[in-house]
C-alpha positions in Angstrom: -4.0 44.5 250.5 -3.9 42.2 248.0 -1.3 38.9 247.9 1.2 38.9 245.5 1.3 35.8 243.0 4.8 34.7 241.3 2.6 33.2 238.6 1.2 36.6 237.9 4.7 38.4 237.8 5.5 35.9 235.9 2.5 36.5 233.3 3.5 40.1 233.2 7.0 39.9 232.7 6.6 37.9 229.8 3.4 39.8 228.8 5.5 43.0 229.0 8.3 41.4 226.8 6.1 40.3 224.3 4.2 43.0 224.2 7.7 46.2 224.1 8.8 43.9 221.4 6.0 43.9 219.0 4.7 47.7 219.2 7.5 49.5 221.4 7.4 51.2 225.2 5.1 53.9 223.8 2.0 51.6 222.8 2.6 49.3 225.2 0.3 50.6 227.7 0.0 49.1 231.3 -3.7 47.8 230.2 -2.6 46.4 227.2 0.2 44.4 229.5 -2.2 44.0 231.7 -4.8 42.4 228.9 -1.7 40.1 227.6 -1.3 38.8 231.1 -4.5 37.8 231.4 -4.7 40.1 234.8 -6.3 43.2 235.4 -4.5 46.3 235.1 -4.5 47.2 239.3 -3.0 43.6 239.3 0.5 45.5 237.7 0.4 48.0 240.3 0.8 45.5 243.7 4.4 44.8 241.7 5.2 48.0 240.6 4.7 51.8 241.0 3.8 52.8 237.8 4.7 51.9 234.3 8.3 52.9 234.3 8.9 51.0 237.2 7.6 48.0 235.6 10.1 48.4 232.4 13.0 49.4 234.4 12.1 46.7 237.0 11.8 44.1 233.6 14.9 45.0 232.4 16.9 44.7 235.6 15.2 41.0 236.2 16.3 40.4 232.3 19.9 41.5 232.7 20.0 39.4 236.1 18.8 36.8 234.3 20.9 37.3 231.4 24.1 37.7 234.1 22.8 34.3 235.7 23.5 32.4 232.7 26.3 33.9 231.6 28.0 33.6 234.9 27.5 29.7 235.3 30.1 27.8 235.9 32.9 30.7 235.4 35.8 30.3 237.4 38.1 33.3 238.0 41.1 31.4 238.6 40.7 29.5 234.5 43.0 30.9 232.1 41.8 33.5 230.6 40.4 32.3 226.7 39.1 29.1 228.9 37.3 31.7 231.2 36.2 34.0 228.4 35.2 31.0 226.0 32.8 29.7 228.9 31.4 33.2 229.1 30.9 34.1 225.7 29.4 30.4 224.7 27.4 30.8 228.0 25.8 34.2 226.5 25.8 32.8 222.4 23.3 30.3 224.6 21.5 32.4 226.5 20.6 34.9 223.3 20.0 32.3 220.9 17.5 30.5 223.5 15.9 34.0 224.8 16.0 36.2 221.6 13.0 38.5 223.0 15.1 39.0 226.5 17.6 40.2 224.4 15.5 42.3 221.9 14.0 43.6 225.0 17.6 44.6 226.3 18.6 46.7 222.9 15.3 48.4 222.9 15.5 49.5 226.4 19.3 50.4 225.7 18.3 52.8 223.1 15.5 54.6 224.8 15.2 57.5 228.0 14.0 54.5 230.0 18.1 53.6 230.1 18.7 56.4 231.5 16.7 56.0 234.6 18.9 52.7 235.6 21.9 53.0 237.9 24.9 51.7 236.0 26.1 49.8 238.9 23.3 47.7 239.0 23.9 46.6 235.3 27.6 46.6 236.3 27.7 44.8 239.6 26.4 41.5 237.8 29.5 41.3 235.2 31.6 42.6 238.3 33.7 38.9 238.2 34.4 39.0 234.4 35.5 42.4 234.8 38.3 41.6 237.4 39.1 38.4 235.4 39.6 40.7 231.9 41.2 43.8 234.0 44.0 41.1 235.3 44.6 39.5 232.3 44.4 42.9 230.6 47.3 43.7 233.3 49.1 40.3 232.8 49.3 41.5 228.9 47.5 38.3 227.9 44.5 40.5 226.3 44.1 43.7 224.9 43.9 47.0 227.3 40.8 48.5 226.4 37.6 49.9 228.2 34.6 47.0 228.5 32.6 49.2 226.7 34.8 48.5 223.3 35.7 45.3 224.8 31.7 44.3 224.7 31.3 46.3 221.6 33.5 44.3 220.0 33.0 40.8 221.4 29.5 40.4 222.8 27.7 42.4 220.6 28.1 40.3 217.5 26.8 37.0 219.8 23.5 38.8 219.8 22.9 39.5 216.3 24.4 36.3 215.1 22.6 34.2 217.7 19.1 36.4 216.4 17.5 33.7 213.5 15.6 37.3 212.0 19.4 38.5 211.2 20.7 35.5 210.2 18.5 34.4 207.6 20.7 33.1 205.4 23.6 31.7 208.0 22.6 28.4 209.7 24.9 28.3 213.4 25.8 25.3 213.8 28.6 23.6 216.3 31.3 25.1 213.9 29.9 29.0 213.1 29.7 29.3 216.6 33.1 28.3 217.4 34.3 30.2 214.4 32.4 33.2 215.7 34.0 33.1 219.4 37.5 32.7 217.5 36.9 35.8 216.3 35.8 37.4 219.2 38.8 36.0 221.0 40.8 37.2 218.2 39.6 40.9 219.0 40.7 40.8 221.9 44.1 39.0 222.8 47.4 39.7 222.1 
């Protein structure tokens, strides 16, 4: 049996990334990710099952990651635009730094592969922010609405504003990006 190697994971995660993002889950074959690694193609297999193990498995790792960042330094117990402006400046941050991660994300959103991922796994990592809108939502301090629209209409935008490709033309700087979480937390309180 052969070790596993956090460098290699590592390789292939990013390899994987890379790769979904410039020709799509259909042409990015496990040797091709394999190749981009730099590891041989059994090499994916010690880590994962087969190839839709590996891009469910990314994705997950992505969204942790993703959920990591966004979480840091939230505090349940803030008022809520102090708690939500941490969170959505948090995200702005982690997709303007990580645009691939989060081109990764939207691809995988929009194929079958989603389908194959437990909700609560996605869900169980916001599980805090949920509670924290859900009580303010109760507290009439926000809008009562399902996090679907609520992240439709607030997160969403973060990622293609934060995306230099879509923004061509719109430089973000200190004051865009607090213009653009106004708006957001204009969406959503009352």
């Amino acid at each position: 049996m052969r070790l596993r190697d956090e460098k290699k994971k590592e390789a292939i995660f990013d390899a994987t990334i890379a790769l979904v993002n410039e020709i799509g889950f259909a042409e990015a074959s496990t040797a091709k990710i394999a190749k981009a690694a730099n590891v041989s193609p059994a090499t994916i297999y010690i880590y994962y099952k087969d190839k839709q193990d590996l891009l469910t498995s990314i994705y997950i790792e992505v969204k942790k990651r993703k959920s990591s960042a966004t979480m840091e330094g939230f505090e349940a117990s803030a008022p809520i635009k102090e708690t939500f402006q941490k969170v959505w400046h948090n995200s702005f941050r982690f997709a303007s730094t990580y645009q691939g991660y989060i081109q990764y994300i939207e691809q995988f959103a929009n194929s079958p592969y989603y389908d194959l991922v437990e909700d609560t796994q996605s869900d169980d990592m916001f599980k805090p922010v949920r509670s924290a809108l859900a009580e303010a939502a109760r507290q009439k301090l926000i809008r009562k609405v399902d996090f679907d629209m609520f992240v439709a209409f607030t997160f969403y935008p973060l990622a293609m504003l934060s995306n230099t490709r879509t923004t061509k033309n719109l430089r973000m700087t200190p004051k865009n990006i607090e213009t653009a979480f106004e708006m957001a937390w204009a969406a959503i309180k009352l």
